[in-house]
NUKOLDREN-257602 format. One record per atom (N, C-alpha, C): x, y, z; residue number from 1; atom name; residue in one letter. Coordinates in nm, 4 decimals, always signed. Layout:
// residues N
px  py  pz  nr  atom  rest
X  Y  Z  NUM  CA  A
...
// end
This chain:
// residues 96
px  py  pz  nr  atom  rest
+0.9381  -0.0476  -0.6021  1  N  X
+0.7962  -0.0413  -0.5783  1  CA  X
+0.7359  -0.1789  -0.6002  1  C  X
+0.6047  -0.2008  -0.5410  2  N  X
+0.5765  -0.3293  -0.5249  2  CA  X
+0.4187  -0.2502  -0.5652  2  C  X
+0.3793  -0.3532  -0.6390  3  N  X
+0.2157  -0.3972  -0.6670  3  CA  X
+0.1176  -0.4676  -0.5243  3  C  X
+0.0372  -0.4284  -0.4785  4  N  X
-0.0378  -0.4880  -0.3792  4  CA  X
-0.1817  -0.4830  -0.3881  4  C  X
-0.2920  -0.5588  -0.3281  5  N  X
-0.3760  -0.5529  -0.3121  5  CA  X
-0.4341  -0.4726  -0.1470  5  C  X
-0.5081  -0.3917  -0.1317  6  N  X
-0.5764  -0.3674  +0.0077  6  CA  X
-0.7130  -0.4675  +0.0141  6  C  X
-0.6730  -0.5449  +0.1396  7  N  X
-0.7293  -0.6652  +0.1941  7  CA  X
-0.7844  -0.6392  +0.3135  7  C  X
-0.8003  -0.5275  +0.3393  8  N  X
-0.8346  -0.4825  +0.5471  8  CA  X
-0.7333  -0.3409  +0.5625  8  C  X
-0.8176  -0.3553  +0.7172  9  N  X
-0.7616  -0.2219  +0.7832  9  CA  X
-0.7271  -0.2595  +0.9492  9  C  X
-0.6363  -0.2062  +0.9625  10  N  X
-0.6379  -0.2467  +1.1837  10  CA  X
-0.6201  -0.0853  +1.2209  10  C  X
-0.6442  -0.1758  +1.3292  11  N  X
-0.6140  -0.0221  +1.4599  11  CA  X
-0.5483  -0.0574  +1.5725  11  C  X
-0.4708  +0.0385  +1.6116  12  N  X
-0.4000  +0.0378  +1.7081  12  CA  X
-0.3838  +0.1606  +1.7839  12  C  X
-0.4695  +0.1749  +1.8999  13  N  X
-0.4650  +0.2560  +2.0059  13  CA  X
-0.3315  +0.2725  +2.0574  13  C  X
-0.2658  +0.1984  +2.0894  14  N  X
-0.1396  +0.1726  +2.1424  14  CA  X
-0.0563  +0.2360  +2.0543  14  C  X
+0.0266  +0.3296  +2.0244  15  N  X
+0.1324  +0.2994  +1.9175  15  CA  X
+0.2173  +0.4480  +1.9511  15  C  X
+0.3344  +0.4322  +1.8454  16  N  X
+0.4394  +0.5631  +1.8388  16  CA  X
+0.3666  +0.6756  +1.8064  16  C  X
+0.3508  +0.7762  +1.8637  17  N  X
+0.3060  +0.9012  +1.8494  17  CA  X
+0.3479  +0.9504  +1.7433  17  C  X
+0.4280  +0.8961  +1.6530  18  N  X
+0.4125  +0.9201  +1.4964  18  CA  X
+0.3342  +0.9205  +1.4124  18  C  X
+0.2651  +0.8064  +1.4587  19  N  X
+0.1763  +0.6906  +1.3908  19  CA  X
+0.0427  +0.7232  +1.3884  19  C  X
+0.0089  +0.8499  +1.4956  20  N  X
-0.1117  +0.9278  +1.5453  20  CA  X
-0.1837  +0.9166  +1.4565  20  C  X
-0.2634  +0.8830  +1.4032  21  N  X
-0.3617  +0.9934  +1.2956  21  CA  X
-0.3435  +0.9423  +1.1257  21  C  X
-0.2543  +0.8259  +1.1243  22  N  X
-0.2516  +0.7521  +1.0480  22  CA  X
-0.3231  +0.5796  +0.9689  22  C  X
-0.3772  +0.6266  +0.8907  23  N  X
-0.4388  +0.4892  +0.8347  23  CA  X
-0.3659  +0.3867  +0.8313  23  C  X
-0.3907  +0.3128  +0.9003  24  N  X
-0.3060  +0.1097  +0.8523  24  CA  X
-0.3562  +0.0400  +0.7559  24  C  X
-0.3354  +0.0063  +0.6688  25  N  X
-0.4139  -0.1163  +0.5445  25  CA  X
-0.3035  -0.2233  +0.6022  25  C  X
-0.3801  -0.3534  +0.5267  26  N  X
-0.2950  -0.4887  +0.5398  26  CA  X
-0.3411  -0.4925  +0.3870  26  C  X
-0.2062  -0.4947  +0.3190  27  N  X
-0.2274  -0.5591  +0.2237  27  CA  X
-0.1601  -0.6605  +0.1643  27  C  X
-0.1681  -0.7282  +0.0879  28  N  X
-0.1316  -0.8295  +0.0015  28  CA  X
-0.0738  -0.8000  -0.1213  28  C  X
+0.0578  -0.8599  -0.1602  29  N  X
+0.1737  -0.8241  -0.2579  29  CA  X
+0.1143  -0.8951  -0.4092  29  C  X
+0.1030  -0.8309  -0.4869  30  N  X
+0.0182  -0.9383  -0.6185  30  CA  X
+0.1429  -0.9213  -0.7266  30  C  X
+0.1467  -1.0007  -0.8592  31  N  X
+0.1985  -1.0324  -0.9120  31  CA  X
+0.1833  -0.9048  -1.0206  31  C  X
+0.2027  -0.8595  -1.1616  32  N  X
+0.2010  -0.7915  -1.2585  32  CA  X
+0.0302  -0.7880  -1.3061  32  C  X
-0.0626  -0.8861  -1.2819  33  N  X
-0.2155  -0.9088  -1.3559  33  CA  X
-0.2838  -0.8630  -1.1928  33  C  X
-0.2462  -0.8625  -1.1078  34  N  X
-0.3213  -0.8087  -0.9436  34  CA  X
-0.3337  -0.9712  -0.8869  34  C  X
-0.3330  -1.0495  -0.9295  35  N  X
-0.3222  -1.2220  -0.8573  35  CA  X
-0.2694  -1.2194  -0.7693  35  C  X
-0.2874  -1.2366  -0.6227  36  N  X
-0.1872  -1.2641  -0.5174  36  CA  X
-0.0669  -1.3634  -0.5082  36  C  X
+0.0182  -1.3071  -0.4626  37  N  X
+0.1570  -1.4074  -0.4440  37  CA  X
+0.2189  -1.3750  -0.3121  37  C  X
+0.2108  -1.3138  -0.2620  38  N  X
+0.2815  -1.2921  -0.1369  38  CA  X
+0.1964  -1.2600  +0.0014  38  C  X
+0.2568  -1.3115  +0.1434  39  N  X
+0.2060  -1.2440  +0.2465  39  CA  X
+0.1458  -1.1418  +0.3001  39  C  X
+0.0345  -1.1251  +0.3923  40  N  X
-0.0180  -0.9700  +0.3929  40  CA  X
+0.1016  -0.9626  +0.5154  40  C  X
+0.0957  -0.7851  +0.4712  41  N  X
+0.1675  -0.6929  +0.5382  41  CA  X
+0.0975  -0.5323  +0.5616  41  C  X
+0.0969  -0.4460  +0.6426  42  N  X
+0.0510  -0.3784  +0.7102  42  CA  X
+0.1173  -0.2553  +0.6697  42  C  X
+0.0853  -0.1418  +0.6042  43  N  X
+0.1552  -0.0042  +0.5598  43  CA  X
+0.0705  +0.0941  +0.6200  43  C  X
+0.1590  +0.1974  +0.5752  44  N  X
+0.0899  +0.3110  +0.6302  44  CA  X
+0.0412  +0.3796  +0.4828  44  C  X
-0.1191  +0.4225  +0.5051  45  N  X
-0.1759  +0.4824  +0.3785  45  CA  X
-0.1832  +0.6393  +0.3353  45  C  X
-0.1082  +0.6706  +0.2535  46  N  X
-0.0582  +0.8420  +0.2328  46  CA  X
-0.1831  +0.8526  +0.0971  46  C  X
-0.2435  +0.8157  +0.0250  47  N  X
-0.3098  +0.8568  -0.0293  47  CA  X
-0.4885  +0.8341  -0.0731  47  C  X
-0.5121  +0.7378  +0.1044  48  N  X
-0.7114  +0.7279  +0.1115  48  CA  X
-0.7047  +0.5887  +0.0176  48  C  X
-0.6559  +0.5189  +0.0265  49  N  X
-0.6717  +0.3784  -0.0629  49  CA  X
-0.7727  +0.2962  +0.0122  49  C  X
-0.8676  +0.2589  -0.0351  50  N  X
-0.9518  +0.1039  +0.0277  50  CA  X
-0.9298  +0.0285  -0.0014  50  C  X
-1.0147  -0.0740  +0.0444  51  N  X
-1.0113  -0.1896  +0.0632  51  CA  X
-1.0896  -0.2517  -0.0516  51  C  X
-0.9746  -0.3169  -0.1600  52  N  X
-0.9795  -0.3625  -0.2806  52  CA  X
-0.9464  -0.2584  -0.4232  52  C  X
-0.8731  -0.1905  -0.3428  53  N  X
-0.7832  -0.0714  -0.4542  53  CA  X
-0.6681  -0.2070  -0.4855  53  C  X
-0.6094  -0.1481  -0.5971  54  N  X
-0.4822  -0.1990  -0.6093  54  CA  X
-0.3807  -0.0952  -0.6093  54  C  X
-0.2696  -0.1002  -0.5624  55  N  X
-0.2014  +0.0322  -0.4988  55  CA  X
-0.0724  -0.0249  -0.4751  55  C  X
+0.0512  +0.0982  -0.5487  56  N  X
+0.1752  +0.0855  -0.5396  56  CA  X
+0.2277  +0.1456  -0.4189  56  C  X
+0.3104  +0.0765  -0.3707  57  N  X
+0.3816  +0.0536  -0.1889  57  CA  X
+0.5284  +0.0754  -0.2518  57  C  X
+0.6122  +0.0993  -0.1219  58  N  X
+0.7205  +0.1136  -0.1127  58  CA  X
+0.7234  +0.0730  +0.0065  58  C  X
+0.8744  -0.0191  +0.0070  59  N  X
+0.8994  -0.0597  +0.1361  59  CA  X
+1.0502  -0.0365  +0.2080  59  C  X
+1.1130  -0.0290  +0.2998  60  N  X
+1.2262  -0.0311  +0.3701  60  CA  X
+1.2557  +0.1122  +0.3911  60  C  X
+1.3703  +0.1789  +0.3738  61  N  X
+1.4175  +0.3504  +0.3919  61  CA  X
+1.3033  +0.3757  +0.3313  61  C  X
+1.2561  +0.3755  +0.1726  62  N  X
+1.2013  +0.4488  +0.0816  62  CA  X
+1.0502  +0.4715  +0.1365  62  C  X
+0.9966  +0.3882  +0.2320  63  N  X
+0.8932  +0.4715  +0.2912  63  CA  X
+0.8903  +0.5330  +0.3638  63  C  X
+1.0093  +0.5639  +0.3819  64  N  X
+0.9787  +0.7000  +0.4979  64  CA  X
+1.0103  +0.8317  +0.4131  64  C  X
+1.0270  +0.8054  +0.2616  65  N  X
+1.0603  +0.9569  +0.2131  65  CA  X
+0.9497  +1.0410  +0.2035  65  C  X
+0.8064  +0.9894  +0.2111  66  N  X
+0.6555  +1.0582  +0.1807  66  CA  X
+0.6701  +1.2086  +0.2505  66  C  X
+0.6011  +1.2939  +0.2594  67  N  X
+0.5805  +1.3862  +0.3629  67  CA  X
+0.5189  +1.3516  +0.4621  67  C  X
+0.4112  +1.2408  +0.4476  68  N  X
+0.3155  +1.1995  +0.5404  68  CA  X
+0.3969  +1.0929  +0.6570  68  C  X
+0.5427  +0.9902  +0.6190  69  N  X
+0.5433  +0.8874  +0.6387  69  CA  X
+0.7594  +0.9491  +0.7202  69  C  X
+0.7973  +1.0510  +0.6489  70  N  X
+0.8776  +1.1417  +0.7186  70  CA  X
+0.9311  +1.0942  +0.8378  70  C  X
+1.0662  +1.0957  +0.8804  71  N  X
+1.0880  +0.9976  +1.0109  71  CA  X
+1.0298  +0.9485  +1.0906  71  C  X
+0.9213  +0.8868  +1.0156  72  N  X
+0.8461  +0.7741  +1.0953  72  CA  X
+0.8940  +0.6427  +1.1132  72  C  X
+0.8783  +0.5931  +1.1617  73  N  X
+0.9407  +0.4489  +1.2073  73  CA  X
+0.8092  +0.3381  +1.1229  73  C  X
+0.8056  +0.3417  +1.0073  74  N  X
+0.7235  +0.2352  +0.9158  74  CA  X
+0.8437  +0.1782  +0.8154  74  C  X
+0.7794  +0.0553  +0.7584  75  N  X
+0.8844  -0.0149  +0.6850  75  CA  X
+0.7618  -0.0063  +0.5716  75  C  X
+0.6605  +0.0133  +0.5353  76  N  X
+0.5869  +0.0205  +0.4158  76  CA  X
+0.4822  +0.1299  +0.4163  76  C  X
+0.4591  +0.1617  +0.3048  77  N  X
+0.3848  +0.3170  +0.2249  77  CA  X
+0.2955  +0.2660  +0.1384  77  C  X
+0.1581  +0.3427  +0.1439  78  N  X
+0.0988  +0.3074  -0.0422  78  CA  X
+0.1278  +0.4716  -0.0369  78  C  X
+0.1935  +0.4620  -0.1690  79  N  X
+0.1861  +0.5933  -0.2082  79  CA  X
+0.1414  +0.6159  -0.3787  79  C  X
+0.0856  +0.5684  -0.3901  80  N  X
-0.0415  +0.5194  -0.5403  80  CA  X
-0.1710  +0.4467  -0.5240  80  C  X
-0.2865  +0.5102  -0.5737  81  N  X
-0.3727  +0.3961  -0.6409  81  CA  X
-0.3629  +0.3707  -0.7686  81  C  X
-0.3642  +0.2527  -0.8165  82  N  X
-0.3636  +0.1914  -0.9273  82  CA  X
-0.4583  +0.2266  -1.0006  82  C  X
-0.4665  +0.2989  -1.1538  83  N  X
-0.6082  +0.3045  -1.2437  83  CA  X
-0.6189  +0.2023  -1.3482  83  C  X
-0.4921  +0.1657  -1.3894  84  N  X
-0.4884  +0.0362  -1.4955  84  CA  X
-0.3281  -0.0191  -1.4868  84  C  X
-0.3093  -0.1223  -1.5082  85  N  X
-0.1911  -0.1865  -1.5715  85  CA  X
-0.2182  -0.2743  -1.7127  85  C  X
-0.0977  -0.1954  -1.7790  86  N  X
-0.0837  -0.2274  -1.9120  86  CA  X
+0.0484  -0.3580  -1.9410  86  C  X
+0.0226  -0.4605  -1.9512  87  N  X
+0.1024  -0.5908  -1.9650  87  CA  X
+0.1360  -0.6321  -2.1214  87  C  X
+0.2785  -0.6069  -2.1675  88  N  X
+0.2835  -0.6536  -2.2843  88  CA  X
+0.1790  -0.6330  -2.4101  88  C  X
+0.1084  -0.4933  -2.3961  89  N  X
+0.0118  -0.4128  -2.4220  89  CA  X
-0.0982  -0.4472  -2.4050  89  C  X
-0.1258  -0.5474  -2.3359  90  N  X
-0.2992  -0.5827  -2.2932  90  CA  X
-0.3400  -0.5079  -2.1466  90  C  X
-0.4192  -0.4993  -2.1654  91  N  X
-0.4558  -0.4414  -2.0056  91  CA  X
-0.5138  -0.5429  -1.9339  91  C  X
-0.4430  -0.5384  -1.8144  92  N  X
-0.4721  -0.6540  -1.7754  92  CA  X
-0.5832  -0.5823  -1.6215  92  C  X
-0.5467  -0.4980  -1.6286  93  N  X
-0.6370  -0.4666  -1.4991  93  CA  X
-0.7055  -0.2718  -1.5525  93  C  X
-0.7940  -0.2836  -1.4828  94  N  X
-0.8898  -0.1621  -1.4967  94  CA  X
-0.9545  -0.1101  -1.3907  94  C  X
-0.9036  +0.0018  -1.3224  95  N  X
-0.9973  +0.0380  -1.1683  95  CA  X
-1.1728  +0.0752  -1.2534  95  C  X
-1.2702  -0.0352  -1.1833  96  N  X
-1.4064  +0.0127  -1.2492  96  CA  X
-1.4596  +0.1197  -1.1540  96  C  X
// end
């Protein structure tokens, strides 16, 4: 599982009839405190996350195990929103 930020949303008219009826986020991979470190990337959203949730993803086979995400042809999932992370017992983050 990977830590990310939701940074946006796209659409795509065009796509696999899997994909029907499914939310896209782009989000951004953050470090353990929510700080960005990595490239945005584009998942499919199984549990209503916006834009500036922080939210645990899964990527490669393991997103397709969701019910929502199910032999779909995606390489990433949020399948969490984040309410806090606890770092070496400080909290470093807090959904307000």
């Amino acid at each position: 599982m990977l830590i990310a930020r939701v940074i946006g949303t796209t659409v795509s008219t065009v796509k696999d009839e899997k994909l029907t009826g499914r939310k896209l986020l782009i989000l951004r991979q953050t470090d353990e405190t929510g700080s960005p470190t990595g490239k945005p990337y584009v998942a499919v959203d199984t549990v209503d996350a916006g834009i500036g949730d922080l939210v645990l993803t899964a990527a490669g086979s393991s997103a397709r195990q969701t019910t929502i995400t199910k032999d779909t042809p995606v390489d990433a999932v949020v399948m969490a929103v984040i309410d806090s992370l606890e770092v070496e017992g400080k909290v470093v983050f807090g959904k307000s």
